[in-house]
PyMOL commands that place a pseudoatom at each C-alpha (Angstrom):
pseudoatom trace, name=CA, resn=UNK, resi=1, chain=A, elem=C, hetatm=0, pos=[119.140, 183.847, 24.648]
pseudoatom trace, name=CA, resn=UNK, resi=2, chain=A, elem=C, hetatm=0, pos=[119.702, 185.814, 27.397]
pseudoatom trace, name=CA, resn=UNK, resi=3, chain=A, elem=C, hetatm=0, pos=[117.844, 185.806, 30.691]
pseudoatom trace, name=CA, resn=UNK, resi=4, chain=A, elem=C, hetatm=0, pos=[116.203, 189.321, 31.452]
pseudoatom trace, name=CA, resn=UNK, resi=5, chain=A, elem=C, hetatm=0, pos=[115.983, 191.172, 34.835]
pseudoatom trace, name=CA, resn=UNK, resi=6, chain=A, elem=C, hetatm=0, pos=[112.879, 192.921, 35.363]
pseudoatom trace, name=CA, resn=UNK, resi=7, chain=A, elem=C, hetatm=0, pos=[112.340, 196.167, 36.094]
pseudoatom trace, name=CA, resn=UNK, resi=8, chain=A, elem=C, hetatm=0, pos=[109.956, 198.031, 38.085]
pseudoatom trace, name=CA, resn=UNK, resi=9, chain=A, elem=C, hetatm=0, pos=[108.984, 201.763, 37.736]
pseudoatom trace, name=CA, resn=UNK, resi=10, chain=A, elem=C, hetatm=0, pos=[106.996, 203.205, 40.006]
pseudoatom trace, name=CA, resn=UNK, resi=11, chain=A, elem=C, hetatm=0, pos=[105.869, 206.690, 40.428]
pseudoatom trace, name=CA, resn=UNK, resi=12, chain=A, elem=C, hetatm=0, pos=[105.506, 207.123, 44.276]
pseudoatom trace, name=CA, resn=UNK, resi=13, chain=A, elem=C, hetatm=0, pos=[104.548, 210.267, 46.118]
pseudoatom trace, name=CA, resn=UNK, resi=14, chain=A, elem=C, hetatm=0, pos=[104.427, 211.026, 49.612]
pseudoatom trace, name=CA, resn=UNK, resi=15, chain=A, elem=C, hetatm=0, pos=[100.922, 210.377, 51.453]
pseudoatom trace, name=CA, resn=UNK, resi=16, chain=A, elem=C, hetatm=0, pos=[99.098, 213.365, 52.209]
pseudoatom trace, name=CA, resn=UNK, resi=17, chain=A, elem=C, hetatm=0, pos=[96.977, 213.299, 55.436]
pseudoatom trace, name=CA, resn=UNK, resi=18, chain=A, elem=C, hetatm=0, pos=[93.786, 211.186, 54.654]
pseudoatom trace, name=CA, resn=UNK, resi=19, chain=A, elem=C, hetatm=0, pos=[90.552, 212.418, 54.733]
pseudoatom trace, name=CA, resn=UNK, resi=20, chain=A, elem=C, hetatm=0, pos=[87.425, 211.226, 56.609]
pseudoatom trace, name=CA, resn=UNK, resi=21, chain=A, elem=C, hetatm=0, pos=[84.061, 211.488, 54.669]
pseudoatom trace, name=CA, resn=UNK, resi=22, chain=A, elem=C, hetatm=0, pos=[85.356, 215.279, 53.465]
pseudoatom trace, name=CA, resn=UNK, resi=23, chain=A, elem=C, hetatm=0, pos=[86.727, 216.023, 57.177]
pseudoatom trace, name=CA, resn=UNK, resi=24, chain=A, elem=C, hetatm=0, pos=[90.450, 216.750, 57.722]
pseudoatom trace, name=CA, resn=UNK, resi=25, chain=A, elem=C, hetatm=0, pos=[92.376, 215.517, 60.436]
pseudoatom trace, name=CA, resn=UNK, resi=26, chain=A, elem=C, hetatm=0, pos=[92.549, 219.087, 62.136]
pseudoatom trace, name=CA, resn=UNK, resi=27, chain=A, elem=C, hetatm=0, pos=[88.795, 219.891, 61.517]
pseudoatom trace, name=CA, resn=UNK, resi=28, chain=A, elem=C, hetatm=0, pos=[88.386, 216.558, 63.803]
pseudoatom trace, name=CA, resn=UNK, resi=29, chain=A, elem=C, hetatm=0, pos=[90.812, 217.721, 65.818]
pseudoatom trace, name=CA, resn=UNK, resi=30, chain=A, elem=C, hetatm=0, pos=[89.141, 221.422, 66.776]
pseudoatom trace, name=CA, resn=UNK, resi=31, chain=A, elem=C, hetatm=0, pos=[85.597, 219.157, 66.759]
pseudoatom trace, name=CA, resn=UNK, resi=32, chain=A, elem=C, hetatm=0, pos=[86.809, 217.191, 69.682]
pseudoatom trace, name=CA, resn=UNK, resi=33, chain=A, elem=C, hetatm=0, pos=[88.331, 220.389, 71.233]
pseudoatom trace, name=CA, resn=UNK, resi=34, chain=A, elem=C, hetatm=0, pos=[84.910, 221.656, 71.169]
pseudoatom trace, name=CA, resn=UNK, resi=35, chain=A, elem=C, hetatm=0, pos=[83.425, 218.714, 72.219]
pseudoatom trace, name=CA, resn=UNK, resi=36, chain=A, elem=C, hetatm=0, pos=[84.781, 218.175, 75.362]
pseudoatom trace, name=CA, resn=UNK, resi=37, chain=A, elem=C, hetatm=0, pos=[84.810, 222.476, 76.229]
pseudoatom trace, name=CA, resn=UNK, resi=38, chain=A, elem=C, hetatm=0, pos=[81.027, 222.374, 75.676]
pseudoatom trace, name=CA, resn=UNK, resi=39, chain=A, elem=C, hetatm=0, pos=[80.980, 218.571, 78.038]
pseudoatom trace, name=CA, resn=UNK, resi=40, chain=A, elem=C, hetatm=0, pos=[83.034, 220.810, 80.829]
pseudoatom trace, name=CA, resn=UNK, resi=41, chain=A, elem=C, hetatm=0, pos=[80.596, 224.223, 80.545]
pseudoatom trace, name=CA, resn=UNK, resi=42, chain=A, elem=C, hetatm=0, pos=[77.826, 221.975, 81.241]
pseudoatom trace, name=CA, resn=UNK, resi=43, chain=A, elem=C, hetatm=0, pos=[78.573, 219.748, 83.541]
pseudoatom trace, name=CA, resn=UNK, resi=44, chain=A, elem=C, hetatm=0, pos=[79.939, 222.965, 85.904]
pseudoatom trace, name=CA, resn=UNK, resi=45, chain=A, elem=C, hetatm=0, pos=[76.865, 224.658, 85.092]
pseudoatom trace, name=CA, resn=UNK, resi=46, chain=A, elem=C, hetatm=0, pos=[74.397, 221.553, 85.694]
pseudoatom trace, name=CA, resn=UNK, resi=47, chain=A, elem=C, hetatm=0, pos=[76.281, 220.209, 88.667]
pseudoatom trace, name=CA, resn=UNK, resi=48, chain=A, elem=C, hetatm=0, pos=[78.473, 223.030, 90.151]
pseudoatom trace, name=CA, resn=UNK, resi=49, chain=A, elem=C, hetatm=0, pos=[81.375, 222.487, 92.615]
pseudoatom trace, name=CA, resn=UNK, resi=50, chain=A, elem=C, hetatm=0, pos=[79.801, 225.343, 95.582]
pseudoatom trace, name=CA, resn=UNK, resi=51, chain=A, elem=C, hetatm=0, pos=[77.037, 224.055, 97.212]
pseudoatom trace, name=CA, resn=UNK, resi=52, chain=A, elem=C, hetatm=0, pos=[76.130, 226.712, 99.888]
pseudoatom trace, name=CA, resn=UNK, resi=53, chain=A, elem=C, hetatm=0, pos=[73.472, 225.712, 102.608]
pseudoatom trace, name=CA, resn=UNK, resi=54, chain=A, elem=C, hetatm=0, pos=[72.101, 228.009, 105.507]
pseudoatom trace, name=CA, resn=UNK, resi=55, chain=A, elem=C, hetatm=0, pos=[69.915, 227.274, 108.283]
pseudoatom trace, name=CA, resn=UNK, resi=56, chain=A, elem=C, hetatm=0, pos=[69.138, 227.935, 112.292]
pseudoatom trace, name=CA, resn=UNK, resi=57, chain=A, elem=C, hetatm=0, pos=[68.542, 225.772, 114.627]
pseudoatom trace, name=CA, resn=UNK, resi=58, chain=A, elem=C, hetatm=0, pos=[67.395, 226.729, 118.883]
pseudoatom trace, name=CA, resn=UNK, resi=59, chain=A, elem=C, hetatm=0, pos=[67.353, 223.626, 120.787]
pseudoatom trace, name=CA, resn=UNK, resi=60, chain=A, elem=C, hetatm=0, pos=[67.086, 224.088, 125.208]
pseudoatom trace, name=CA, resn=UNK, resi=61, chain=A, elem=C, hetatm=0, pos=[67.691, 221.144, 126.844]
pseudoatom trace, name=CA, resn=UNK, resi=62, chain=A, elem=C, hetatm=0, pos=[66.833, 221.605, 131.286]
pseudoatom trace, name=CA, resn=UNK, resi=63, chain=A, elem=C, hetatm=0, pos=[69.612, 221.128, 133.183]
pseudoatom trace, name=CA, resn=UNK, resi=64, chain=A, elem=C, hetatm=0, pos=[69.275, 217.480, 135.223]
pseudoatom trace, name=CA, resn=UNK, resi=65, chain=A, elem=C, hetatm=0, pos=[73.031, 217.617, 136.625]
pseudoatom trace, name=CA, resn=UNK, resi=66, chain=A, elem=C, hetatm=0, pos=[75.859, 220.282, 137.795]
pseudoatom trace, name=CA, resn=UNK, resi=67, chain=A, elem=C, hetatm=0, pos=[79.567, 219.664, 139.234]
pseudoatom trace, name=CA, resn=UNK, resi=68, chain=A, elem=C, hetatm=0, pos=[80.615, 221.407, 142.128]
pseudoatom trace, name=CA, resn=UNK, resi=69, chain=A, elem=C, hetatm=0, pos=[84.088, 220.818, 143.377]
pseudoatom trace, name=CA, resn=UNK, resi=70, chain=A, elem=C, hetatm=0, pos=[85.709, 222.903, 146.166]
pseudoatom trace, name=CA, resn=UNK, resi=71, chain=A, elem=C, hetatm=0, pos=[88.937, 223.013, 147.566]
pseudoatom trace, name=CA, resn=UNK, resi=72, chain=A, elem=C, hetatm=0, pos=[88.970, 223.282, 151.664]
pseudoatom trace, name=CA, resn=UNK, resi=73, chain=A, elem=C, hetatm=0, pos=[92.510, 224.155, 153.129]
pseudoatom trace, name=CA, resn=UNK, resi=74, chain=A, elem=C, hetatm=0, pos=[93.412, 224.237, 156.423]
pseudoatom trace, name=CA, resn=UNK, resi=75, chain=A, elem=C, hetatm=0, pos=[96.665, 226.167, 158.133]
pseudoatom trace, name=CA, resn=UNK, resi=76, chain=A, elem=C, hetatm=0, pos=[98.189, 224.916, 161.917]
pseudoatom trace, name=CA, resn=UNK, resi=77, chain=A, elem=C, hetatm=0, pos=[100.964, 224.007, 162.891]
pseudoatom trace, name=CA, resn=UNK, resi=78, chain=A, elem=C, hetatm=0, pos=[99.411, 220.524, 164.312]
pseudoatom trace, name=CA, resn=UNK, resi=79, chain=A, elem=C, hetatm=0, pos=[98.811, 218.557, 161.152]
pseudoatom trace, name=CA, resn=UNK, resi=80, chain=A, elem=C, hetatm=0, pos=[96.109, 216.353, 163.024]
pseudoatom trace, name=CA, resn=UNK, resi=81, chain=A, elem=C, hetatm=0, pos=[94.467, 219.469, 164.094]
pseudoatom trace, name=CA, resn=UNK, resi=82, chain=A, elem=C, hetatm=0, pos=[94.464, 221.016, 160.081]
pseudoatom trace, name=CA, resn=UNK, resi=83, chain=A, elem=C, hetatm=0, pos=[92.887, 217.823, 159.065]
pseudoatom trace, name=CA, resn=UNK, resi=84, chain=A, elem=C, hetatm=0, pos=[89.962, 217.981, 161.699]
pseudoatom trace, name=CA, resn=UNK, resi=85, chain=A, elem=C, hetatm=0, pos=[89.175, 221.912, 160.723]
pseudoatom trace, name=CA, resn=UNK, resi=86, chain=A, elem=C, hetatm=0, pos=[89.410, 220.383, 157.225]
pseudoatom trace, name=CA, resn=UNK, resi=87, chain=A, elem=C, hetatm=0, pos=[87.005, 217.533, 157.980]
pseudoatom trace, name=CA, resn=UNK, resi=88, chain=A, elem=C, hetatm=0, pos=[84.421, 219.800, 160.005]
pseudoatom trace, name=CA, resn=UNK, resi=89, chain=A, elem=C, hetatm=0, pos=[84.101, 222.022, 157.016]
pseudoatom trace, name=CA, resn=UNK, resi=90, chain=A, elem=C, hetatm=0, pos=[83.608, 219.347, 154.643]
pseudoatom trace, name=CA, resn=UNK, resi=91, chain=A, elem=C, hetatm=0, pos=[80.677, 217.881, 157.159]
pseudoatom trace, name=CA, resn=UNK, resi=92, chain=A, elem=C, hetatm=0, pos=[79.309, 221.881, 157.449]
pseudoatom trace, name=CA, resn=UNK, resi=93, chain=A, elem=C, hetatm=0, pos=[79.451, 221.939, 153.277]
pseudoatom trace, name=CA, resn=UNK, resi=94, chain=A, elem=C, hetatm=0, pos=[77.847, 218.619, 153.068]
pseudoatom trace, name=CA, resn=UNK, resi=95, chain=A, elem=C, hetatm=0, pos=[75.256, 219.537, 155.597]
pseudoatom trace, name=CA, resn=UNK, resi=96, chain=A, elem=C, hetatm=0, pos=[74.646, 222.943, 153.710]
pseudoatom trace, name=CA, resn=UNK, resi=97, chain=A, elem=C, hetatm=0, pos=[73.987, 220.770, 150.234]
pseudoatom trace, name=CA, resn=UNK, resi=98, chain=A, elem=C, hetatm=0, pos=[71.564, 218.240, 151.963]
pseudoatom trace, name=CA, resn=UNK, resi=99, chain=A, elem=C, hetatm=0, pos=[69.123, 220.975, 153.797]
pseudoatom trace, name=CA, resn=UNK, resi=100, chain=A, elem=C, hetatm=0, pos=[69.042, 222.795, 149.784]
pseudoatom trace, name=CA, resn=UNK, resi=101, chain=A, elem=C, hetatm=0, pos=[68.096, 219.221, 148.493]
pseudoatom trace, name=CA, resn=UNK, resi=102, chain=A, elem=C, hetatm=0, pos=[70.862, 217.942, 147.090]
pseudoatom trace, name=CA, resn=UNK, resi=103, chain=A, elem=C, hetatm=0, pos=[70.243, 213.915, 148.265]
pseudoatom trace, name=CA, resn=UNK, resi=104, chain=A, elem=C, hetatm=0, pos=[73.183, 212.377, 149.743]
pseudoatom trace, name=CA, resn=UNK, resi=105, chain=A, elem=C, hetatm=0, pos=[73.971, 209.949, 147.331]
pseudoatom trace, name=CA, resn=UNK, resi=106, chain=A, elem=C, hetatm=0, pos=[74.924, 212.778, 144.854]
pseudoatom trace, name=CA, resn=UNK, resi=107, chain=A, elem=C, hetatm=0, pos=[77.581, 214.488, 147.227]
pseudoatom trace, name=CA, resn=UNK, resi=108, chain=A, elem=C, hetatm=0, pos=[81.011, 213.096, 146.642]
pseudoatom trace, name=CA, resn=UNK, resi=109, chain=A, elem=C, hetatm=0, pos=[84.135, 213.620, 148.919]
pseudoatom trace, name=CA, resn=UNK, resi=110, chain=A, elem=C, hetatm=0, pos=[87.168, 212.617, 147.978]
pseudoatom trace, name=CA, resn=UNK, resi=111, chain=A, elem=C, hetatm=0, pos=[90.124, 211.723, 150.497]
pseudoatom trace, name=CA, resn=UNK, resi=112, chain=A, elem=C, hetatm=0, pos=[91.716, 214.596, 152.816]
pseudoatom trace, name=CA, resn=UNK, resi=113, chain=A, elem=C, hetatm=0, pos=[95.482, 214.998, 151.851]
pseudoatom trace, name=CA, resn=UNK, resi=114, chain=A, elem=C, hetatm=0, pos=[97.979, 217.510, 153.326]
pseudoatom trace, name=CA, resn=UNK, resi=115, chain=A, elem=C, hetatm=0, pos=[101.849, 218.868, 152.660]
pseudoatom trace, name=CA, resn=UNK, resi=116, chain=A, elem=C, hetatm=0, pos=[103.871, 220.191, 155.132]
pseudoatom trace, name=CA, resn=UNK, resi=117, chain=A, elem=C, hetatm=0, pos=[105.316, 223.817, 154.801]
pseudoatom trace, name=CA, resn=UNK, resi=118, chain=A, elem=C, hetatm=0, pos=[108.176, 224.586, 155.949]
pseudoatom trace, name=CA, resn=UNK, resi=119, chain=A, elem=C, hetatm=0, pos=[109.913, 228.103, 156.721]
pseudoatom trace, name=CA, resn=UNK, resi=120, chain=A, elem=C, hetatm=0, pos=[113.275, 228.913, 155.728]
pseudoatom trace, name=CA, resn=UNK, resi=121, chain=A, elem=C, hetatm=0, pos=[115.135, 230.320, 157.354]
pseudoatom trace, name=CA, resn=UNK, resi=122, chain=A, elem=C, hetatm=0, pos=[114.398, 228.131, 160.322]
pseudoatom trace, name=CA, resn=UNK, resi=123, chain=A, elem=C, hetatm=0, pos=[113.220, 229.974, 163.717]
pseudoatom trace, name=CA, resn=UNK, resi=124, chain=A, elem=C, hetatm=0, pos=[115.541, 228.797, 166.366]
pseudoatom trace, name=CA, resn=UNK, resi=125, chain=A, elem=C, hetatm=0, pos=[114.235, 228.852, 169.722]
pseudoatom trace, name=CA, resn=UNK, resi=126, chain=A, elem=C, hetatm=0, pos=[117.050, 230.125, 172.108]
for i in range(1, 126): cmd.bond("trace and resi %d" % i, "trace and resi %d" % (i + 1))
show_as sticks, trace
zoom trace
């Protein structure tokens, strides 16, 4: 005797897209489409992204402190003699601040400076 080879038929056929409990695959897909439109409608409508506030407010506060600061310039053609016109106005201003009640401790004078100036062209004396 012979030995046999078996042979197998089978009758195949492609797969068709399976089917949940009577649902296609695109029904689920438009469901879930849905889904999440409806999820985004509400959540702008429940919680939107404009939040618009108004109000007024008056506060007055009274004034406990100014700043006054003043230049004081002096022209001569002594430089010790600009910075004592200088100083004497400064003394005047400070004595003008303490007679409207200003106490001294709150008067502040910083240091006198000066700068030459100098003409061009030069006078020569002849």
């Amino acid at each position: 005797m012979e030995p046999v080879t078996p042979s197998f038929t089978a009758n195949v056929q492609p797969e068709t897209p399976k089917k949940m409990a009577g649902l296609s695959l695109q029904k689920v897909f438009l469901g879930a489409i849905l889904f999440f439109l409806l999820l985004g409608i509400w959540m702008y409508v429940s919680s939107p992204l404009l939040i618009t506030v108004t109000g007024s407010g008056e506060v007055s506060v009274p004034a406990t402190n100014a700043t006054l600061s003043l230049t004081l310039t002096a022209n001569d053609s002594s430089i010790s003699t600009a910075v004592s016109s200088v100083q004497s106005k400064a003394d005047a201003m400070r004595t003008f601040l303490k007679s409207k009640g200003v106490a001294e401790g709150d008067i502040a004078q910083s240091q006198v400076g000066f700068k030459q100036l100098f003409q061009w062209p030069p006078k020569l004396k002849m």
